[in-house]
C-alpha positions in Angstrom: 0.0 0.0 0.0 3.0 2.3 0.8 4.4 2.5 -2.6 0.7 2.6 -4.5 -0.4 5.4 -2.7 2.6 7.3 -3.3 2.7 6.6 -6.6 -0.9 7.5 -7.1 -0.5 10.8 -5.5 2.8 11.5 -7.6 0.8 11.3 -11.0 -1.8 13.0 -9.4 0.4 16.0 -8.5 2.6 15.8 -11.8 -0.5 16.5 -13.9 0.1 13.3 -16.0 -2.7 12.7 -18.0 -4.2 9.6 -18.9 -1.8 7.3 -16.6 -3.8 5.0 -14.6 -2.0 3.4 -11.3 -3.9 0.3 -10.2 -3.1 -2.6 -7.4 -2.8 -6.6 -7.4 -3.5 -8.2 -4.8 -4.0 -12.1 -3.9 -6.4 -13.4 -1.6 -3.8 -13.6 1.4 -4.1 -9.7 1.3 -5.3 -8.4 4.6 -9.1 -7.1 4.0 -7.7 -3.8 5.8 -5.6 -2.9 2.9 -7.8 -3.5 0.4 -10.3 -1.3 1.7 -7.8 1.0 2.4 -6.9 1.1 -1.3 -9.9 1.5 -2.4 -12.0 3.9 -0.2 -9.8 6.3 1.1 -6.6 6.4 -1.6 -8.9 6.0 -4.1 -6.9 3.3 -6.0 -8.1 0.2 -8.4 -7.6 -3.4 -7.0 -7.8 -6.5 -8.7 -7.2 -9.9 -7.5 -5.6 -12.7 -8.9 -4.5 -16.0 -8.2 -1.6 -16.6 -5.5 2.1 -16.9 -7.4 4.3 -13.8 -8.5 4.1 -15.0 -12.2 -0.3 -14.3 -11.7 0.6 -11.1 -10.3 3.2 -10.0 -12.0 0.7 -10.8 -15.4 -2.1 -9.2 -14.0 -0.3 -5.8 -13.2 0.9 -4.9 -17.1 -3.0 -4.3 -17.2 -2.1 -1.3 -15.8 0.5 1.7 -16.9 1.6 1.8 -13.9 0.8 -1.9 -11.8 1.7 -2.8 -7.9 2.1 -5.8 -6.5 3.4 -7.4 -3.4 2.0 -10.5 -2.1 1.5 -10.9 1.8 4.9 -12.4 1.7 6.9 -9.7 0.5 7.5 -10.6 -2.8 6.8 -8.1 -5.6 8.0 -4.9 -8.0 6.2 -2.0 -9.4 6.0 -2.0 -13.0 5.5 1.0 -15.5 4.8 0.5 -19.2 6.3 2.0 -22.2 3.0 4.6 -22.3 3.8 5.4 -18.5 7.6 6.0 -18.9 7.3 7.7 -22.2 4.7 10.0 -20.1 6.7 10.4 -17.4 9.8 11.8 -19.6 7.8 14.0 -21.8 6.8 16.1 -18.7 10.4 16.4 -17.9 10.8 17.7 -21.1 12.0 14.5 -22.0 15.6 14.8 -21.0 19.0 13.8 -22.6 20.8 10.4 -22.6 24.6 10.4 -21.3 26.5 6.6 -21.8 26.5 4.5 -19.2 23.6 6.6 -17.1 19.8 6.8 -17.3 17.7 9.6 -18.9 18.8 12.9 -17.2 15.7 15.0 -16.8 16.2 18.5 -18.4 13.6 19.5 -15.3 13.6 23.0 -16.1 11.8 22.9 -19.9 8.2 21.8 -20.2 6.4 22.6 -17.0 3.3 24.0 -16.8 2.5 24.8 -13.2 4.3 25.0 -10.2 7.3 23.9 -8.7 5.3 20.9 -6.9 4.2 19.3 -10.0 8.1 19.5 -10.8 9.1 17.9 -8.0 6.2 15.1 -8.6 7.5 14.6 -12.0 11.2 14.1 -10.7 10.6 11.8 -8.2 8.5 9.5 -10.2 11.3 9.2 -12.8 13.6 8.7 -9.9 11.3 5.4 -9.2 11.5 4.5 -12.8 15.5 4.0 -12.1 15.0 2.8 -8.6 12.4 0.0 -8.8 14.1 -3.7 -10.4 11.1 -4.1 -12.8 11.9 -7.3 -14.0 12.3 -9.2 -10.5 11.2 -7.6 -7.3 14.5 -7.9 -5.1 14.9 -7.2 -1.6 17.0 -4.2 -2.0 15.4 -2.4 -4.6 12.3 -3.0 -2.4 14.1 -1.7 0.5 15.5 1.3 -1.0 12.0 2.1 -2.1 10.2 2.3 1.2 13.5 4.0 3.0 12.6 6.6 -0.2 9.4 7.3 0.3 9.1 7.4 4.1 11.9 10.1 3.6 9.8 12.0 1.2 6.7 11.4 3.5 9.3 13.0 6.1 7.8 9.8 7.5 9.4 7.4 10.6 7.9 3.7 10.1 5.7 4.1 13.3 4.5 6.8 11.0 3.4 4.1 8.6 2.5 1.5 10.7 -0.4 4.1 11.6 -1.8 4.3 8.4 -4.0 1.3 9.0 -4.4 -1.4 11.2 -4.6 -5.4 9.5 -7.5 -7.4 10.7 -6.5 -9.9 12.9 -6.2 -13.6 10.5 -5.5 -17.1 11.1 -4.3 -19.9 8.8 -5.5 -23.5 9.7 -4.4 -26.7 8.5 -7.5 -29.5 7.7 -6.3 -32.8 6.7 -8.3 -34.3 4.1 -8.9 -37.7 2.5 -8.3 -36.2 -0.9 -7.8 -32.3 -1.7 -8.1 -33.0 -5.1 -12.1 -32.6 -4.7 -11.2 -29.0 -3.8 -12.3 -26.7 -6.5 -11.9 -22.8 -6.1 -12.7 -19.9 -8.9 -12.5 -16.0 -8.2 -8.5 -16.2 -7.4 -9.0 -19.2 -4.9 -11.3 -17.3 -2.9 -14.6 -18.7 -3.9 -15.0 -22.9 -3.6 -16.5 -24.6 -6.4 -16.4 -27.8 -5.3 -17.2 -29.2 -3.0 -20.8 -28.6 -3.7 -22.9 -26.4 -1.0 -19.2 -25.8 0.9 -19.3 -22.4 0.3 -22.7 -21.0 1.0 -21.7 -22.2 4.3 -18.2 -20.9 4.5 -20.3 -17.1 3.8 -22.9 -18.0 6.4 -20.0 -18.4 8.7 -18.7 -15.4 7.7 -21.4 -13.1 7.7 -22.0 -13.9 11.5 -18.7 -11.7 12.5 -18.0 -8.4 11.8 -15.7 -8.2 9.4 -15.2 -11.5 8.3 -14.0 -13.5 5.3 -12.7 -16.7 5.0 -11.9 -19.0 2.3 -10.1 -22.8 1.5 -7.5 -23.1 -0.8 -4.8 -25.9 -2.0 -2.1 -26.2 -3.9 -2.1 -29.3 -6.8 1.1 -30.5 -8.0 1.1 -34.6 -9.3 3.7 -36.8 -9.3 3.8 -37.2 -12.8 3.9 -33.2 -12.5 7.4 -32.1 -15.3 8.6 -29.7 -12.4 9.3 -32.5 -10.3 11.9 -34.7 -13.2 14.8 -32.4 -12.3 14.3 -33.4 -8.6 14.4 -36.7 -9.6 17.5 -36.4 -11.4 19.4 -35.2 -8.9 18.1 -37.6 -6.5 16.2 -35.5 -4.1 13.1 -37.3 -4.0 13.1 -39.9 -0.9 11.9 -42.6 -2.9 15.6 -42.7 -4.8 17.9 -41.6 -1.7 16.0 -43.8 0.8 15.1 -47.0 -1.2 13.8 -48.6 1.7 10.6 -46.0 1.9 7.1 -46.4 0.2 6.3 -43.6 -1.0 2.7 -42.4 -2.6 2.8 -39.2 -3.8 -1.3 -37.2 -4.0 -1.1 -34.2 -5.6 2.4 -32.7 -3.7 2.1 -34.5 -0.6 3.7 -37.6 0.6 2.7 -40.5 2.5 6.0 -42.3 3.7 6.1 -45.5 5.9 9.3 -47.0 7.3 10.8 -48.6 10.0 13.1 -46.0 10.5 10.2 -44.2 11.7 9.0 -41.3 8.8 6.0 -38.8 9.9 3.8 -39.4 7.4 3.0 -36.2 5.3 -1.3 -36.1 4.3 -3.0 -34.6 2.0 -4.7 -31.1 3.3 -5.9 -27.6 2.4 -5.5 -24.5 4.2 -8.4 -22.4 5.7 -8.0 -18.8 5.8 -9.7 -16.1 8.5 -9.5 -12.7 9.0 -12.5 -10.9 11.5 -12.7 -7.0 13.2 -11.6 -8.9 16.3 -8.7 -11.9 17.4 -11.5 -13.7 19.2 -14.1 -13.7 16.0 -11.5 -14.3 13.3 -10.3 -17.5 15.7 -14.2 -18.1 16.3 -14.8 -18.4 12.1 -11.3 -20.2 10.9 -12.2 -22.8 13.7 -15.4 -22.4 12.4 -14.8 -22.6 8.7 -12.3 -25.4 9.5 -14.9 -27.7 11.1 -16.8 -27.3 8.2 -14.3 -28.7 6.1 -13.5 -31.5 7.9 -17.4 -32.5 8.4 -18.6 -31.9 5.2 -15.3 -32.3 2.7 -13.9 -35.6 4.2 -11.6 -34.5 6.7 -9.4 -37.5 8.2 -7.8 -38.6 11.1 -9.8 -37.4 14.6 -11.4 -34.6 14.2 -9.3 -32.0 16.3 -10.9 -30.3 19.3 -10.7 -26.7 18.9 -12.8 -27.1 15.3 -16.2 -25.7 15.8 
């Protein structure tokens, strides 16, 4: 949310016409920020599915796209429209070897010195931000930056807005594969009736949303040859082990005394308050093992 709304307000104060700055998000995006986003800085959101290569597709929607995931990983990305924007307001600038477009800040403006100073910074970011990857130093570099131009300390930021208080829960399942989910994994498909519950549930708190999600990979999956290769799967450095692979997971049995790995999805809360949001994942969670197969005892703090 940092760099977005800084962004946005940059084009805003350089006057830029026709340069739309917009948000990706995934569903593990805390409901606080979105609605952050869009209600009071006043910026587009999308979602899509969870995986840098979804968001990093979804953002070149945009002529200028954000994305970070809830883990940290992400970039800013400007298109060619943006940048060639961008430099035409700086009047577009002159090109010395071996460095970037040097502004020539003092032809082409319009207005006043703030919508120079607008126009500056954002084609500092242009330089700053690693487009093609979203390291961690570029991404460091780029908050340090804009809290200093905020003339911001990161309590400062930490203010801006508070996350609803979420919980991830692990349900093991006979078979995830039954798991369906549409609306970048936050609606469930299958298993049929599942979800109208999992909104019931949700509905009850203030605040709430929840939703189930897992992650498919086969054992006949392509990505998994070069592991084989190199012999990192169990089955060919530990001969001994039977191994059955579902869909990413592993059930191993030995005698050397293996914990078995089972298949199971993740359930997803978030609520106004820590004792709702752990009220509806237990919730949710029960739901999933009652009604989708769950395996094993059911555990006692599911609802």
């Amino acid at each position: 949310g940092l760099a977005a709304v800084f962004i946005a307000d940059l084009v805003r104060a350089a006057q830029i016409p026709n340069v739309n700055v917009g948000v990706v998000q995934t569903a593990y995006a805390n409901g606080r920020s979105t609605k952050y986003m869009k209600e009071v800085a006043k910026v587009p959101v999308i979602f899509t599915e969870t995986g840098v290569k979804h968001l990093h597709h979804a953002a070149e929607s945009y002529d200028i796209g954000v994305y970070f995931e809830a883990n940290g990983h992400g970039t800013v990305l400007f298109s060619e429209r943006a940048l060639k924007a961008i430099r035409s307001a700086t009047g577009y600038g002159r090109r010395f070897p071996g460095y970037f477009f040097l502004p020539v800040v003092e032809q082409g403006f319009r207005s006043d010195d703030s919508q120079k100073v607008a126009v500056r910074q954002l084609l500092a970011l242009t330089n700053l931000i690693n487009q093609a990857v979203g390291d961690a130093l570029s991404d460091m570099l780029l908050v340090e930056t804009i809290l200093t131009c905020r003339r911001w300390t990161p309590a400062d930021w930490d203010r801006v807005y508070t996350d609803y208080p979420s919980r991830l829960v692990k349900v093991l399942v006979e078979d995830r594969t039954k798991f369906k989910v549409t609306d970048a994994d936050r609606v469930l498909v299958e298993p049929k009736g599942l979800q109208e519950k999992i909104t019931e549930a949700a509905r009850s708190v203030a605040d709430g949303r929840s939703f189930v999600r897992c992650v498919q990979t086969s054992r006949d999956d392509p990505r998994l040859e070069k592991f084989r290769r190199l012999n990192f799967l169990p089955e060919r450095r530990f001969p001994a082990l039977q191994v059955q692979r579902k869909f990413g997971t592993r059930e191993l049995t030995s005698p050397i005394g293996f914990t078995p790995l089972l298949d199971c999805v993740r359930v997803y809360a978030e609520a106004a308050t820590r004792e709702e949001c752990d009220k509806l994942a237990y919730k949710v969670a029960g739901l999933v093992f009652d009604l989708a197969g769950g395996k094993g005892s059911r555990p006692k703090e599911f609802l």
